[in-house]
C-alpha positions in Angstrom: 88.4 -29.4 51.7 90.1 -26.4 50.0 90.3 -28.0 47.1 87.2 -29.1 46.7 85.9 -25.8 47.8 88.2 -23.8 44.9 87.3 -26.5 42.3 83.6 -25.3 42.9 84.1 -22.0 43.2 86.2 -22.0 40.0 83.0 -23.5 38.2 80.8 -20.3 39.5 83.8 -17.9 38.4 83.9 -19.9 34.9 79.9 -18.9 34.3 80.6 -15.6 35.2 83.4 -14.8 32.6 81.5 -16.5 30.1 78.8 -14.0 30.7 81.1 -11.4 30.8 83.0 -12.4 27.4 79.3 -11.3 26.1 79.6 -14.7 24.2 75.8 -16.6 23.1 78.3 -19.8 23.3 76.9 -22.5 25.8 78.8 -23.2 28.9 81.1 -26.2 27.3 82.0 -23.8 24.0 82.8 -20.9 26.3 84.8 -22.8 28.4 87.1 -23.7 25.5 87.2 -20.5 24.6 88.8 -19.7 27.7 91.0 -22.3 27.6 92.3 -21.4 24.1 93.3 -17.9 25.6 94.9 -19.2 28.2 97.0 -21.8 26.1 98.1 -18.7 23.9 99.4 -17.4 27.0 101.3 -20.1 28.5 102.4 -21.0 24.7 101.7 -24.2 24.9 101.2 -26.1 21.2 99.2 -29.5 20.4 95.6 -30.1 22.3 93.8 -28.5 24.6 93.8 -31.7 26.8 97.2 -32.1 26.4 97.2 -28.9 28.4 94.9 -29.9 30.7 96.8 -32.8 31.4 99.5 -30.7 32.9 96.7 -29.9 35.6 95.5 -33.1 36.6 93.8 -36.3 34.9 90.4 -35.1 36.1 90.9 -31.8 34.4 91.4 -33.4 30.7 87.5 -35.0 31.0 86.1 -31.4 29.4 86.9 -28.1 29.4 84.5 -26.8 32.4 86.8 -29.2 34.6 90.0 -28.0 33.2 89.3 -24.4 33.9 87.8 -25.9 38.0 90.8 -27.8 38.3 93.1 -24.6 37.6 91.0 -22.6 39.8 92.3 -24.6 42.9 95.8 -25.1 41.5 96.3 -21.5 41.7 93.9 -20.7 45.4 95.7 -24.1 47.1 98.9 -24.0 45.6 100.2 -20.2 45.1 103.2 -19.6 42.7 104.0 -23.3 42.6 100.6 -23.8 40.6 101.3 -25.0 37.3 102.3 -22.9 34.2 99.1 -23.5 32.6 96.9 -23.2 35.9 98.0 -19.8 36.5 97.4 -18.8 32.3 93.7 -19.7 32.8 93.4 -17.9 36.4 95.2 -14.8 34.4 92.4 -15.4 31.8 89.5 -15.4 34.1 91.1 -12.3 35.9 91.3 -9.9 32.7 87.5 -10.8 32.3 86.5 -10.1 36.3 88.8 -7.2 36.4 
């Protein structure tokens, strides 16, 4: 139930750090824009699903997902969240601060 309450909660938090990137980009190209931040951070090379993947199979479907998926990484699973779960939720944070 956590989970699936994080996932959601992570899509709400993604809207509202595409709105506060002050970006015109739709939800999808924002999304990737976070993601692309994040993979900077966590230095990870190749695809953007490839980092996804790390996540879980559902979060390599789009970018919206991946960001969801790290969301509740991070809220269910602390410090032992992946790598690249906690670069996205360090993303999001800079742009909520």
């Amino acid at each position: 139930m956590q989970a699936v309450a994080s996932h959601e909660i992570g899509h709400a938090l993604t809207d509202k750090v595409i709105a506060k990137m002050g970006s015109r980009l739709g939800k999808q190209d924002g999304a990737e824009a976070i993601l692309k931040e994040a993979q900077k951070q966590a230095g990870h090379k190749g695809k953007l699903a490839d980092m996804a993947g790390k996540i879980s199979g559902y979060a390599k479907t789009n970018p919206r997902e991946a960001i969801a998926e790290a969301f509740a990484d991070v809220y269910c699973n602390g410090k032992k969240a992946h790598k690249e779960s906690q670069a996205i939720v360090n993303v999001m944070n800079k742009y909520l601060k």
